[in-house]
Backbone as a printed PyTorch tensor [residue, N CA C, xyz], in Angstrom:
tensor([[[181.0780, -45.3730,  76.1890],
         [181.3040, -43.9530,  76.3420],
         [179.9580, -43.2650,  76.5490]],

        [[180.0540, -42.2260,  77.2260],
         [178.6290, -41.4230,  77.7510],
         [178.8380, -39.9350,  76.8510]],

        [[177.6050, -39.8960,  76.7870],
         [177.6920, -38.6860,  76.2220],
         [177.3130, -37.3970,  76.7800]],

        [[178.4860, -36.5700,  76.2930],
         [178.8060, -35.0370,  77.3320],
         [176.9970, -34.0080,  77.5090]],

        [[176.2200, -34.6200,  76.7310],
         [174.8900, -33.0130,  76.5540],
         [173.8850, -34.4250,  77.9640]],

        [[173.7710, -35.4630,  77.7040],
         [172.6400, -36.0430,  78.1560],
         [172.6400, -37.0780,  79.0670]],

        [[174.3210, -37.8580,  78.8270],
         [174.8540, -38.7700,  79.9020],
         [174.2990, -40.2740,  79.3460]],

        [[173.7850, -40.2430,  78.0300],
         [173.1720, -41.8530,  77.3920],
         [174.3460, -42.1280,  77.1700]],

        [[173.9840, -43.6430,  76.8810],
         [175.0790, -44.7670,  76.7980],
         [175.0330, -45.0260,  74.8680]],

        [[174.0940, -44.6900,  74.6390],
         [173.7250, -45.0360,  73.2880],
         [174.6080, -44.4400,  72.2240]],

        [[175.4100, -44.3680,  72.1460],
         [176.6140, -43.4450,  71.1510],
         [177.3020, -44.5730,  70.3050]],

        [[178.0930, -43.9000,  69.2960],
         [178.5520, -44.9390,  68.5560],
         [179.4270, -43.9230,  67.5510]],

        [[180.7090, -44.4910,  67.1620],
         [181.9690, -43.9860,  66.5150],
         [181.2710, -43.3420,  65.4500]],

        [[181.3690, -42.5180,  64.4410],
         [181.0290, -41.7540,  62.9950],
         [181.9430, -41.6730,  62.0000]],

        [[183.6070, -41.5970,  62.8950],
         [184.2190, -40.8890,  62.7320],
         [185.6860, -41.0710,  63.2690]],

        [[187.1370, -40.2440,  62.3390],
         [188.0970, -40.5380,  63.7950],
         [187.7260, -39.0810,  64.8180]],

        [[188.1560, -39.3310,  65.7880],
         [187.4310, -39.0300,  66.7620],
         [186.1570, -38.0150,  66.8780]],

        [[185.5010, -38.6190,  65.9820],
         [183.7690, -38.1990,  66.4350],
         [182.4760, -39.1750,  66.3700]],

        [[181.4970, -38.6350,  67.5740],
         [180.7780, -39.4150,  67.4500],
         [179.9540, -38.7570,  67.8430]],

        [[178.4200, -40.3870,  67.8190],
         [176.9610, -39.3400,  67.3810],
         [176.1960, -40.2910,  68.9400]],

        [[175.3220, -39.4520,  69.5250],
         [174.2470, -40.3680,  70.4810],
         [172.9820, -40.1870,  69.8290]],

        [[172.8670, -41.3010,  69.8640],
         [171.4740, -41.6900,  70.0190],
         [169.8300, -41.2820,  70.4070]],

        [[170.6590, -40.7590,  71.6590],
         [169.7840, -40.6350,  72.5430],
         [168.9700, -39.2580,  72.5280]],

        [[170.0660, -38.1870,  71.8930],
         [169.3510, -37.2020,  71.8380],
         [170.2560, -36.3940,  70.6150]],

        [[170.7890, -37.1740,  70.0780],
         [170.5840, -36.7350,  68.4940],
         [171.6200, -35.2760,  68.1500]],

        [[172.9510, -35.3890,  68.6010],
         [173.7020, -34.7200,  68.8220],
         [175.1120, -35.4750,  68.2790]],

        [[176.1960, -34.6560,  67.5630],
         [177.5820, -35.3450,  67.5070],
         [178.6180, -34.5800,  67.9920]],

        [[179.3970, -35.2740,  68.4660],
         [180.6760, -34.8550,  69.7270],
         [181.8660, -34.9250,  69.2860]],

        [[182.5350, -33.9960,  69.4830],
         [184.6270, -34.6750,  68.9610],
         [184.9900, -34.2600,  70.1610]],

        [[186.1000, -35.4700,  70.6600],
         [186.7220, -35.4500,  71.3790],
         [188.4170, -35.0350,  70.9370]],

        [[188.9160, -34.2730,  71.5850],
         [190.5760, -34.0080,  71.1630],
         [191.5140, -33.6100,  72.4530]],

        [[192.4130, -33.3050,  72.2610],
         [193.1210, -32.4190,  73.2530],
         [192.6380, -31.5230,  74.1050]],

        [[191.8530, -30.4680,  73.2360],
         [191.2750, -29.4510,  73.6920],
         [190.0120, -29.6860,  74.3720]],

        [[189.3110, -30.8380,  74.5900],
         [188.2170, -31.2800,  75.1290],
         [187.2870, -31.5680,  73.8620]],

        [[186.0180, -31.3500,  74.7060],
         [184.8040, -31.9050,  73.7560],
         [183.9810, -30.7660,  72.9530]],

        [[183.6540, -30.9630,  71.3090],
         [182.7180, -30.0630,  71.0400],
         [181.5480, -30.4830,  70.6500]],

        [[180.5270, -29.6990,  70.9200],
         [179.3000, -30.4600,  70.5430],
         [178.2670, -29.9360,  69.3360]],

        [[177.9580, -30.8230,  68.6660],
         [177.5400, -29.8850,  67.5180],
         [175.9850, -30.5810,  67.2870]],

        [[174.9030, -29.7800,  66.9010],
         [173.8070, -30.0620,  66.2930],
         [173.7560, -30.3760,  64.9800]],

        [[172.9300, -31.0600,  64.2530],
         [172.7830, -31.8350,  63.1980],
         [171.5100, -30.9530,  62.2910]],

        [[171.5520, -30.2690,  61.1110],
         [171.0370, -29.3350,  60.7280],
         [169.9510, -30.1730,  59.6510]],

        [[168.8160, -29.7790,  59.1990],
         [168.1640, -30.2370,  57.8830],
         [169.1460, -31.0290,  57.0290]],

        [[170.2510, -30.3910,  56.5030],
         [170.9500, -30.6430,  55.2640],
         [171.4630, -31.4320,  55.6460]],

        [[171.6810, -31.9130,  56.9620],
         [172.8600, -32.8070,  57.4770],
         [174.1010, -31.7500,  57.5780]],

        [[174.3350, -31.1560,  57.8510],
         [175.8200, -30.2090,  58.4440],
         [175.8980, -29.8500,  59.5690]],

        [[176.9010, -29.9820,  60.4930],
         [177.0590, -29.7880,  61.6250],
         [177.2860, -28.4410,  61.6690]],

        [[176.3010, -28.1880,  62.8220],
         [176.6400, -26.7580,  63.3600],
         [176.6700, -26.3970,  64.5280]],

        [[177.1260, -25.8650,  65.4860],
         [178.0180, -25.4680,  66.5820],
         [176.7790, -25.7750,  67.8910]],

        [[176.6560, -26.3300,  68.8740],
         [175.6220, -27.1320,  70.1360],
         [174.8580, -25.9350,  70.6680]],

        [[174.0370, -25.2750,  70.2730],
         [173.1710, -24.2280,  71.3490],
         [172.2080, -24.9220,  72.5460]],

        [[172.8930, -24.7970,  74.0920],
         [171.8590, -25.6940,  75.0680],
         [170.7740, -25.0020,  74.9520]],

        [[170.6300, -23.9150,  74.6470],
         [169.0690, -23.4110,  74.4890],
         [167.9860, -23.9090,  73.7440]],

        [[168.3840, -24.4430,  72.7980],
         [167.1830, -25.1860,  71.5490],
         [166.8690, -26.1000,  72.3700]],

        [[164.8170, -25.8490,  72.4700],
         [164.7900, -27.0830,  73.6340],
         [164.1780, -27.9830,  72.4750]],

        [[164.1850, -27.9910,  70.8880],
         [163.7780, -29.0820,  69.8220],
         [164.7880, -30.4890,  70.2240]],

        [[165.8290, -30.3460,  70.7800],
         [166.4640, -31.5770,  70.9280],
         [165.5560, -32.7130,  71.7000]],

        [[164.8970, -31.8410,  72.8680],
         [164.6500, -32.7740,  73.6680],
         [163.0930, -33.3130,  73.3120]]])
């Protein structure tokens, strides 16, 4: 599976349907409604994908 922010191959299950890449350090759920993407905070809590933060890259 590729992942929706960066297109790496490097991903891996977390979760039922969620998962985390690798590559640039982001976790994804897939559902019905499509994909959401969430950033990974200090504390460890997911919080909602801003493409603007260029700290990901």
């Amino acid at each position: 599976m590729n992942c929706p922010v960066c297109g790496g191959r490097a991903t891996g299950k977390v979760g039922a349907s969620h998962y985390y890449c690798w590559d640039c350090c982001v976790e994804y759920r897939i559902d019905k409604e499509g994909v959401q993407v969430f950033d990974i905070d200090e504390e460890g809590s997911l919080v909602s994908f801003d493409p603007g933060n260029e700290t990901l890259y």
